[in-house]
RODO-2510 file (C-alpha; in nm, 4 decimals, decimal comma):
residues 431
     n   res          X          Y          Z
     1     x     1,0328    -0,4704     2,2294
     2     x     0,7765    -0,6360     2,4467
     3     x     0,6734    -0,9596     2,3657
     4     x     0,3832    -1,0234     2,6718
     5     x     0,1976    -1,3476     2,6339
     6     x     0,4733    -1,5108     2,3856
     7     x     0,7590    -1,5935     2,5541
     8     x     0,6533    -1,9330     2,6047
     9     x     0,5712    -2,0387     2,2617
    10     x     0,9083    -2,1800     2,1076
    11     x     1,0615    -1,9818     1,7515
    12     x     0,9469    -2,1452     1,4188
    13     x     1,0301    -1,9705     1,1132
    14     x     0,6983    -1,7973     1,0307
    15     x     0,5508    -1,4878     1,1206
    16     x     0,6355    -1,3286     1,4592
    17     x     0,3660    -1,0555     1,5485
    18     x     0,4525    -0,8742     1,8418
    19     x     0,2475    -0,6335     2,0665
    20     x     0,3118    -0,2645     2,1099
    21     x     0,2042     0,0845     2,2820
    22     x     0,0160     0,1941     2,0342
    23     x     0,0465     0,5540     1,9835
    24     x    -0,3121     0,7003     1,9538
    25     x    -0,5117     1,0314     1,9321
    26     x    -0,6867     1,1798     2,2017
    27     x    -1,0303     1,2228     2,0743
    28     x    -1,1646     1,4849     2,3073
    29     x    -0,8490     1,6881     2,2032
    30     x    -0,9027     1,6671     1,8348
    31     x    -1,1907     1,7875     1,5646
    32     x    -1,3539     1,4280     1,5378
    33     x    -1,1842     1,1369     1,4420
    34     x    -1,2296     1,1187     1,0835
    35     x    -1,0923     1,4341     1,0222
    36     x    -0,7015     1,3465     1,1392
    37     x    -0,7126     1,0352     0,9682
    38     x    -0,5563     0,9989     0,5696
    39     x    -0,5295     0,7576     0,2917
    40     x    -0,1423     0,6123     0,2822
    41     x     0,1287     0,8546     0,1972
    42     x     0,1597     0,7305    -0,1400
    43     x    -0,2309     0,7721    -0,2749
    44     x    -0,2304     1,1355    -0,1783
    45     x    -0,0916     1,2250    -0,4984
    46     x    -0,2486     1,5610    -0,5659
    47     x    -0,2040     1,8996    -0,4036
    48     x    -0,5737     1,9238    -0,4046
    49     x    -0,5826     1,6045    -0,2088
    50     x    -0,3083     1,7060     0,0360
    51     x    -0,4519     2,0659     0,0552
    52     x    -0,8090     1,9526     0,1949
    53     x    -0,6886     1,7203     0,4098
    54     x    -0,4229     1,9237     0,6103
    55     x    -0,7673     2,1999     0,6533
    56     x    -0,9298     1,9062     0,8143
    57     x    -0,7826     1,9334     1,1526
    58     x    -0,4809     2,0886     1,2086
    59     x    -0,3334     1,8015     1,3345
    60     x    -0,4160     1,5668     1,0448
    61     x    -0,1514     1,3046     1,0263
    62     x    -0,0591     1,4007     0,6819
    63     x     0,1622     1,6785     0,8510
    64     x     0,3709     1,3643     1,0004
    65     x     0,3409     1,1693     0,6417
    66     x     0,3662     1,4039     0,4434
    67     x     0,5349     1,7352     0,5876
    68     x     0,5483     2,0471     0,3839
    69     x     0,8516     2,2257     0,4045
    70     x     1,1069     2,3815     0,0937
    71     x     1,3810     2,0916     0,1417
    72     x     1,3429     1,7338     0,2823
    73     x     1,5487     1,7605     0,5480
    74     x     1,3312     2,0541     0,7066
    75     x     1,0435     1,8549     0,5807
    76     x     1,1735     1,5764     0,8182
    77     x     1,2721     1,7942     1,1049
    78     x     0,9648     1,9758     1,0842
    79     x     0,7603     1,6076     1,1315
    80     x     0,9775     1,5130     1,4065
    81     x     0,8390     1,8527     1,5609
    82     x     0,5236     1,8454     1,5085
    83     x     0,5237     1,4527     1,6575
    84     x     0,6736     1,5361     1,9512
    85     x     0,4913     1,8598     2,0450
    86     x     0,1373     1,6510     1,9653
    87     x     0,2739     1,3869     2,2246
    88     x     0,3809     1,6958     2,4827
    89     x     0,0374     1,8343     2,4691
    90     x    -0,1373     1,4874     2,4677
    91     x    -0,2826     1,5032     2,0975
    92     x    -0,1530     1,1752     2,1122
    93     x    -0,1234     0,9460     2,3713
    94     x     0,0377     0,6080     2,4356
    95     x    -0,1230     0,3186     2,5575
    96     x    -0,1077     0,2077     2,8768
    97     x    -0,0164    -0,1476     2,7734
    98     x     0,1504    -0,3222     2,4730
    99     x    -0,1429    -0,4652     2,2598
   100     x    -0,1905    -0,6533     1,9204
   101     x    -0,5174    -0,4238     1,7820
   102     x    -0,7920    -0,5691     1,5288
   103     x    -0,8608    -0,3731     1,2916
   104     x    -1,2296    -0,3668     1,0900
   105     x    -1,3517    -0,1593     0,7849
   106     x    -1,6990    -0,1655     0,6246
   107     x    -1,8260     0,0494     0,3538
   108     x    -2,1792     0,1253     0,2051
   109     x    -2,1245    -0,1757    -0,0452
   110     x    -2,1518    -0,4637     0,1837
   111     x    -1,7363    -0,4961     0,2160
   112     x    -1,6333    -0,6077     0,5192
   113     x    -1,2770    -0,6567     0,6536
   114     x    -1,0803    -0,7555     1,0023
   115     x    -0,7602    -0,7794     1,0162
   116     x    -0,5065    -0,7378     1,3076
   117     x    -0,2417    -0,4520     1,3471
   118     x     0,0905    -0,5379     1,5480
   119     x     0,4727    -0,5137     1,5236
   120     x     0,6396    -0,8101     1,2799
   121     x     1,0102    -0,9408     1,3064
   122     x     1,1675    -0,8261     0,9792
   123     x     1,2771    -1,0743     0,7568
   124     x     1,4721    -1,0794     0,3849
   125     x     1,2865    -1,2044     0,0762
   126     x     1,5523    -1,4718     0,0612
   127     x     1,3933    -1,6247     0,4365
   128     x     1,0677    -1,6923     0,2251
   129     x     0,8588    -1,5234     0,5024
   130     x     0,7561    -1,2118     0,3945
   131     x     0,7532    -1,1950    -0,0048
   132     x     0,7121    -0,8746    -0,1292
   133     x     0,5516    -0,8537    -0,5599
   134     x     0,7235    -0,5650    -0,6406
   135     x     1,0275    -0,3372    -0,7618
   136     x     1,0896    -0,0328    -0,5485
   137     x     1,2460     0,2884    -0,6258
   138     x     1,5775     0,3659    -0,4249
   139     x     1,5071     0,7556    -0,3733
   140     x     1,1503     0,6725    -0,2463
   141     x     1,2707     0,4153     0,0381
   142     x     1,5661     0,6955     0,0925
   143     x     1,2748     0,9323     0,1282
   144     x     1,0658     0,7288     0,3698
   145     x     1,3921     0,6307     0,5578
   146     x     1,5026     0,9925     0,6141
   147     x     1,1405     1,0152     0,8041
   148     x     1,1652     0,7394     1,0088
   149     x     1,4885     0,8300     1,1303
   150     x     1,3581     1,2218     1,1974
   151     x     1,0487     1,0813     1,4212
   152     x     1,1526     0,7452     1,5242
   153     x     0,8191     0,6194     1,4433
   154     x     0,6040     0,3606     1,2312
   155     x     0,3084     0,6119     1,1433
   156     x     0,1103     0,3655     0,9439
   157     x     0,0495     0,0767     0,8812
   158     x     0,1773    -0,1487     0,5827
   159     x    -0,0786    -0,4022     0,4457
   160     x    -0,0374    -0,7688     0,4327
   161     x    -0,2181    -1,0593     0,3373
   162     x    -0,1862    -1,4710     0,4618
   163     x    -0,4059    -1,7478     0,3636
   164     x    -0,5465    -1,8697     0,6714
   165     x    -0,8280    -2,1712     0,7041
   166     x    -1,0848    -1,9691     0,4982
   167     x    -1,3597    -2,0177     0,7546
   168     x    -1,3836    -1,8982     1,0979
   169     x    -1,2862    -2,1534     1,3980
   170     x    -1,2935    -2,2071     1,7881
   171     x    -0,9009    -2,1507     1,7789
   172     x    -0,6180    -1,9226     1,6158
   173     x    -0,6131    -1,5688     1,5296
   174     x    -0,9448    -1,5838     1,2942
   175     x    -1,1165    -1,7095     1,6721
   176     x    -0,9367    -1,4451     1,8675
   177     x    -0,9974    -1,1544     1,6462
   178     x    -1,4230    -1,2094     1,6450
   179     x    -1,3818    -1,2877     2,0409
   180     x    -1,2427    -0,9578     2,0293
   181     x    -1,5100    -0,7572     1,7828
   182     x    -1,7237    -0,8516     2,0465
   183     x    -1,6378    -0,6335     2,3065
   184     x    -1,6450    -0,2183     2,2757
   185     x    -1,4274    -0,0761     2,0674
   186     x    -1,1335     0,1633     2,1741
   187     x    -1,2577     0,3881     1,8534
   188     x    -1,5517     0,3999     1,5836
   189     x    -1,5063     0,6569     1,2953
   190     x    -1,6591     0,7113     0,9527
   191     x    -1,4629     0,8523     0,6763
   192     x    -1,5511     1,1057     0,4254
   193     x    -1,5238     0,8213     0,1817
   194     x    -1,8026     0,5723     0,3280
   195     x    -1,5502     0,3571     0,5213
   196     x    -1,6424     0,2979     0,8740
   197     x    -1,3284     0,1825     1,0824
   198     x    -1,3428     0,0265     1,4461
   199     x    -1,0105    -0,0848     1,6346
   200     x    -1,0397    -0,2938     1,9017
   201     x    -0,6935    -0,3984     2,1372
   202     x    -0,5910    -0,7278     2,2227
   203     x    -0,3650    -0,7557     2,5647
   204     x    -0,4989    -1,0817     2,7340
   205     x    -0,1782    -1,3105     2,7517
   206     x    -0,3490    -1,6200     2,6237
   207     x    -0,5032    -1,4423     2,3179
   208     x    -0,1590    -1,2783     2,2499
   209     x     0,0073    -1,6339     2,2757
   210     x    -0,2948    -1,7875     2,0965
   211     x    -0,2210    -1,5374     1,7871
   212     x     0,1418    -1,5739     1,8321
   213     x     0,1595    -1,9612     1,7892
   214     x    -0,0996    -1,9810     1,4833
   215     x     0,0665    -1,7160     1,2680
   216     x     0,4386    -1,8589     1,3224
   217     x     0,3242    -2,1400     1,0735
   218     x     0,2451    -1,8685     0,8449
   219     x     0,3662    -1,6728     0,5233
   220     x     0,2497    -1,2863     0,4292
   221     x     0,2634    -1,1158     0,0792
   222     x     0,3049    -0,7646     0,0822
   223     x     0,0325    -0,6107    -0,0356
   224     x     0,0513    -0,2484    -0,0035
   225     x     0,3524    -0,0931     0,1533
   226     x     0,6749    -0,2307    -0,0889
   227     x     0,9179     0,0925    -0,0180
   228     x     0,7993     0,1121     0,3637
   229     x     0,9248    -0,2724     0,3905
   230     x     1,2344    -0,1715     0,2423
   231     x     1,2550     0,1095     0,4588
   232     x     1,2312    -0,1377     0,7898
   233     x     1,5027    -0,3214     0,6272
   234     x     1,7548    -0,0423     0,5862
   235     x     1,6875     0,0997     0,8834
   236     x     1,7447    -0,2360     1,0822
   237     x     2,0733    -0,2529     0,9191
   238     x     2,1719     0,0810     1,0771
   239     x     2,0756    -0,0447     1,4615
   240     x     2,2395    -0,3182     1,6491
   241     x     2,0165    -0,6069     1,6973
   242     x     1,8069    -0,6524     1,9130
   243     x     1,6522    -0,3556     1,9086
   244     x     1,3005    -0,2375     1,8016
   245     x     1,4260    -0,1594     1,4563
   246     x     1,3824    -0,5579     1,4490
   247     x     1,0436    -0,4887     1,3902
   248     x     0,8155    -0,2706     1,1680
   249     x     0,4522    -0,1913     1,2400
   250     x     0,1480    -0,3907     0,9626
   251     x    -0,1776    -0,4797     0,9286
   252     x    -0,2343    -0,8838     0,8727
   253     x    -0,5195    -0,9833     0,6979
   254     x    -0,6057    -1,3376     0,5924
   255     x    -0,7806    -1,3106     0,2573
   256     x    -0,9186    -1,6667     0,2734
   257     x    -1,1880    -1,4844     0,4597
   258     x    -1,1723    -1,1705     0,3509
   259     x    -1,0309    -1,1205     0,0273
   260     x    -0,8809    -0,7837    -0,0828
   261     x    -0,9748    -0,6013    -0,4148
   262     x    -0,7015    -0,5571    -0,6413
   263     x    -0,6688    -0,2661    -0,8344
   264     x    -0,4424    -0,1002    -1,1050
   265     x    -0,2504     0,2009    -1,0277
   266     x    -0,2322     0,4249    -1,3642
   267     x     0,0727     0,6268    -1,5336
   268     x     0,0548     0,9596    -1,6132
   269     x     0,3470     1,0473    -1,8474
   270     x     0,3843     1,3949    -1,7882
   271     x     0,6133     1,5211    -2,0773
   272     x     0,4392     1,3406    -2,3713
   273     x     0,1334     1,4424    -2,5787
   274     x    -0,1224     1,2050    -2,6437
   275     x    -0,0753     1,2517    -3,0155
   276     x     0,2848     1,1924    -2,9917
   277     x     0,1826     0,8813    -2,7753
   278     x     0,0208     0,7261    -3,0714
   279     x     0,2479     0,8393    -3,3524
   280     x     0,5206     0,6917    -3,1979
   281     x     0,3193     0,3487    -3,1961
   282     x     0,3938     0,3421    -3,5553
   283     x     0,2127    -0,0151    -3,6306
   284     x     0,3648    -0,1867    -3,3430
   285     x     0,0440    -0,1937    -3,1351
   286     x    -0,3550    -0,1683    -3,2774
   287     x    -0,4767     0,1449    -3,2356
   288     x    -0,8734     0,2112    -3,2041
   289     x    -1,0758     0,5221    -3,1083
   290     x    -1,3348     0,3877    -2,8236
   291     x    -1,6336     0,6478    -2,7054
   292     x    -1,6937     0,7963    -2,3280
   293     x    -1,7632     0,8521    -2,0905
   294     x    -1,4581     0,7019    -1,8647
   295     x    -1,6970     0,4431    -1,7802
   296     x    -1,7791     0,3202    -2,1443
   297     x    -1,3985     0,3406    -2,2189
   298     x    -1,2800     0,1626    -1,9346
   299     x    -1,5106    -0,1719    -2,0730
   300     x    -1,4050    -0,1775    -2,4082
   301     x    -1,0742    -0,1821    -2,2226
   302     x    -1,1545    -0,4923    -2,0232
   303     x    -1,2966    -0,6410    -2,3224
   304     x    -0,9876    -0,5984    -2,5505
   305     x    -0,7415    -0,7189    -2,2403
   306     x    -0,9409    -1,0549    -2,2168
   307     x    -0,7501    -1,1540    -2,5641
   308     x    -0,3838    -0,9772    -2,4106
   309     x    -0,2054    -0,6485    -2,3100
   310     x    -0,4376    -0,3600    -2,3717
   311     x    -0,4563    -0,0271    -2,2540
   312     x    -0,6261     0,2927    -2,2867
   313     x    -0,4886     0,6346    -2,3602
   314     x    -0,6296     0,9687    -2,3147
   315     x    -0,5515     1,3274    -2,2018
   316     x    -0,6745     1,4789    -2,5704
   317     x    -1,0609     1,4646    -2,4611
   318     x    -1,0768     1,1173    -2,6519
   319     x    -0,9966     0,7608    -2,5633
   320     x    -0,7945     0,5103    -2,7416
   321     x    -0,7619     0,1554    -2,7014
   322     x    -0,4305     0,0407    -2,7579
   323     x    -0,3546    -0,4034    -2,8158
   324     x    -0,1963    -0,6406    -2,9993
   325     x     0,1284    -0,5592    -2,9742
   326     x     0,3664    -0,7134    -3,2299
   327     x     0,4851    -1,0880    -3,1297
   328     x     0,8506    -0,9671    -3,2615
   329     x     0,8452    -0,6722    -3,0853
   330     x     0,7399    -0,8349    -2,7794
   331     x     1,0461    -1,0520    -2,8244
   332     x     1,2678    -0,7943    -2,8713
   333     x     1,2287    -0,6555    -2,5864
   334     x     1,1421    -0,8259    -2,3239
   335     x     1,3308    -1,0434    -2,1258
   336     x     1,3325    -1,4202    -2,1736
   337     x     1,4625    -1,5158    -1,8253
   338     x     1,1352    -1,4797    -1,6663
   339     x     0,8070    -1,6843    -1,5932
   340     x     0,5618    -1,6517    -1,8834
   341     x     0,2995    -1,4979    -1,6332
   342     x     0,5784    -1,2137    -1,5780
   343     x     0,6447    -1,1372    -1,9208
   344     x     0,3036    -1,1244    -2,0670
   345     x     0,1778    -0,9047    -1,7882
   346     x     0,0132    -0,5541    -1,8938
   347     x     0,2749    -0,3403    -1,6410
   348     x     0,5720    -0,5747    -1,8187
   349     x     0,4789    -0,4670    -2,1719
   350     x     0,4474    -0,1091    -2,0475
   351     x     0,7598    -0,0793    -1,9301
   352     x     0,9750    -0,3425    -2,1052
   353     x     0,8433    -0,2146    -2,4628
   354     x     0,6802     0,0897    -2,4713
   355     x     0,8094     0,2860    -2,2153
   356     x     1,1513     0,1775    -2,2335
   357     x     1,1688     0,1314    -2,6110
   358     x     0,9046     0,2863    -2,8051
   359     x     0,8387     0,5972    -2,6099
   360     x     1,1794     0,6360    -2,4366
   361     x     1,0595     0,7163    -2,1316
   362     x     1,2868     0,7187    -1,7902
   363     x     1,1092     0,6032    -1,4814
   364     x     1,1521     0,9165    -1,3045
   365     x     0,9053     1,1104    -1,1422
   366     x     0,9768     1,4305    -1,3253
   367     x     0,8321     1,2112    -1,6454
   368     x     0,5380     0,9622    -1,4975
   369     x     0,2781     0,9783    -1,2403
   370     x     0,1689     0,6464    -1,0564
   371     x    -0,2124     0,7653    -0,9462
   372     x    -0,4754     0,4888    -0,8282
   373     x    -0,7681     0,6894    -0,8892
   374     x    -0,9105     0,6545    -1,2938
   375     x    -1,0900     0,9648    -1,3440
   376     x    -0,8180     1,2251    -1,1688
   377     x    -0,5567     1,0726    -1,3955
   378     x    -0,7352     1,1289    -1,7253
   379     x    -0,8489     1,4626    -1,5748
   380     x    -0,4725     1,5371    -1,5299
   381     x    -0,3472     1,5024    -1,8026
   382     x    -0,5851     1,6693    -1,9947
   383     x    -0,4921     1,9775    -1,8341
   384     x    -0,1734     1,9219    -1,8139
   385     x    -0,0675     1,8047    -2,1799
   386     x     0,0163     1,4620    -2,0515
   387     x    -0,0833     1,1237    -2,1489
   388     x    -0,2958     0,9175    -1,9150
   389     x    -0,2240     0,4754    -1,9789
   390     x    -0,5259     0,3508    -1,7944
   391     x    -0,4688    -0,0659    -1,7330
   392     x    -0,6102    -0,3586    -1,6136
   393     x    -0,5933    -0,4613    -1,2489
   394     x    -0,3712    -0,8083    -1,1563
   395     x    -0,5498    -1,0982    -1,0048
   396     x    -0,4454    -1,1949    -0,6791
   397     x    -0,3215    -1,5498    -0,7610
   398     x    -0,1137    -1,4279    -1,0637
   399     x     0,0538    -1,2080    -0,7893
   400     x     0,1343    -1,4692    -0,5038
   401     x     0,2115    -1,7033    -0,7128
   402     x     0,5181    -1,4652    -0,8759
   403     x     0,6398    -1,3935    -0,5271
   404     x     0,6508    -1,7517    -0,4230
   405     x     0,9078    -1,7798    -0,7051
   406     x     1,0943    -1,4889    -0,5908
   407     x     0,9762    -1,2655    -0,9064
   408     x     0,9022    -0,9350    -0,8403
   409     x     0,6925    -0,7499    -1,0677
   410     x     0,6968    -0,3599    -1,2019
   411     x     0,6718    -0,1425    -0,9045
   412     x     0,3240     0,0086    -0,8896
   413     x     0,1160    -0,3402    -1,0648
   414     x    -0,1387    -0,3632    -0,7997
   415     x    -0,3256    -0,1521    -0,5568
   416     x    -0,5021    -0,3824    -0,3151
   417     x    -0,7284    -0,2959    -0,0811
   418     x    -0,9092    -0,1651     0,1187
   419     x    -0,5994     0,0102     0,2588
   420     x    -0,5726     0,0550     0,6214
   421     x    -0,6376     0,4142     0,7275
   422     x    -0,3589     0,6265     0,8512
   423     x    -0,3811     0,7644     1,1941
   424     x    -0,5480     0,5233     1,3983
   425     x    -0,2655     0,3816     1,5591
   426     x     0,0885     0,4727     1,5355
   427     x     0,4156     0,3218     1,7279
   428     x     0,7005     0,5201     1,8403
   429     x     1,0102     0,3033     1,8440
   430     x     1,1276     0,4513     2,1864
   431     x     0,8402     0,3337     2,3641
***
């Protein structure tokens, strides 16, 4: 791994950012831009989804994240291919020099986000340096593991977030990265979804050693990117140290300046009829019909969770509002051990009571559905039979605060964002 520009700036336990050869597509070799780009591998949920973006461009990178093939091994063989013949025939080419790369999204709705892409020193929860807010799920991380190991390659992006000075300054990274905006960037694209991205690449040995020495005081929550991180981890376990397996490829951003939004990521429980859904509540939880549209339903929502857990079912063409569980119940059956902020939060009560004890439903993905987006998960399961629980996003603070204990909460809580495209910059491990 090449650390230019750092070697002189002594080890303090903190984040180490390192720079790469970033892995890149030739533009004058592909459709445009936008159109090889994807959301993470884990918000293309739907075929539909997954379908239009692999028509894009034929060499979208979803056919590296997400290969189609009948078994996973041949999915992962198949990636491994399809990387290496894109690199042959210069779809994707390596830069000439290892660079940290800032990263900046806008959209039509005045959001506006820089943040700075390089390769970070793994670390344990236990080291307190990178504290991941979530539960992961063993076959995913085997899953993304498998991948890894085909192509040897990062191929996006996980997102994290520090809490830098809030305001911008003549010195650290916040300094270097709007030096940097300054210049041209190496790419400008707009995304079918209103999201303009520019990356910009930082190789100047000061700046790399200015970036190096203010983030080595600092501490990163994982945002988005929980079974990736535990990917890195298993994977470093496999290769001697050192060895670039030390390190695994993120986005940084300090959400003092830019803060993320934070959104929930809904269940769809494929196997279980709305009506069953609510018969099964018994008179353990209020139950109210709410009117539509999604919209209208998805206030009363906010309204009711204001006073505690509430969600909203649907997936029978209605909408109903579902609060106030039972203290006893509550008591019953969730665990006592924890914080109160844990055990009182809407994604504990799903699965500590009514998954787990009133509906009886494993976490498996033959029975539920994690989907970020509101109106295809209600749309699912309508015509699919399912039941759609629509919840109430997580504020930041209740999350970093958790993971400074060390509590992790229910995979899939929060979706933060904006999530860093996929496909803008990639790093192959043997380079």
């Amino acid at each position: 791994m090449n650390t230019a520009g750092t070697a002189d700036v002594p080890a303090r336990m903190g984040l180490d950012l390192t720079p790469f050869r970033g892995l890149r597509y030739d533009p004058d070799r592909v459709g445009s831009l936008s159109a090889v780009t994807s959301p993470p591998y884990d918000v293309v949920v739907r075929p539909d989804g997954l379908h239009h973006l692999e028509s894009a461009d034929p060499h979208n990178i979803v056919r590296l994240i997400l290969p189609q093939a009948t078994t996973p091994a041949i999915r992962n063989v198949q990636a491994a291919d399809t990387l290496h013949r894109w690199v042959s025939e210069g779809v994707l080419r390596t830069d000439a020099e290892p660079a940290l790369y800032v990263y900046e999204q806008r959209d039509g709705e005045g959001l506006f986000q820089r943040g700075i892409i390089g390769a970070l020193r793994l670390s344990e929860p236990s080291e307190g340096v990178v504290l991941p807010h979530e539960d992961v799920m063993p076959h995913v991380v085997a899953d993304r593991a498998a991948l890894m190991r085909a192509t040897s390659a990062n191929l996006e992006p996980l997102l994290l977030t520090y809490r830098g000075d809030g305001t911008a300054s003549g010195s650290g990274t916040t300094a270097v990265i709007d030096r940097t905006a300054e210049h041209r960037p190496l790419l400008s694209t707009t995304t079918e979804d209103g999201f303009s991205h520019r990356l910009w690449a930082i190789t100047d040995p000061a700046d790399l050693a200015e970036v190096h020495r203010d983030l080595a005081c600092r501490q990163a929550l994982i945002a988005d990117g929980h079974h990736r991180w535990a990917t890195y981890l298993r994977l470093r376990a496999e290769h001697p140290s050192p060895s670039p397996w030390d390190f695994g490829l993120v986005l940084l951003v300090d959400t003092a300046r830019h803060p993320l939004r934070v959104r929930a990521i809904h269940r769809l429980l494929h196997r279980l009829p709305v009506p069953d859904a609510l018969s099964a509540l018994g008179e353990s939880f209020r139950v109210r019909h709410v009117d539509g549209p999604l919209p209208k339903a998805l206030s009363a929502l906010s309204l009711a969770a204001a006073d505690g857990n509430a969600f909203l079912l649907a997936g029978d063409g209605a909408f109903h509002l579902v609060d106030r569980p039972w203290p006893d119940l509550l008591a019953r059956t969730i665990r006592p051990d924890r914080p109160e902020a844990w055990r009182t939060l809407d994604a504990t009560v799903l699965h500590a009571t009514l998954l787990d004890h009133v509906w009886r439903i494993p976490d498996v993905p033959e029975h539920i559905a994690y989907i970020h987006d509101t109106a295809a998960t209600v749309a699912k399961a309508e015509r699919d039979g399912g039941t759609a629980v629509l919840m109430q996003p997580v504020r930041e603070e209740v999350v970093r605060d958790l993971a400074s204990q060390g509590v992790t909460m229910p995979r899939k809580s929060t979706s933060f964002g904006p999530k860093p495209a996929s496909g803008l910059v990639l790093r192959a491990l043997g380079l």
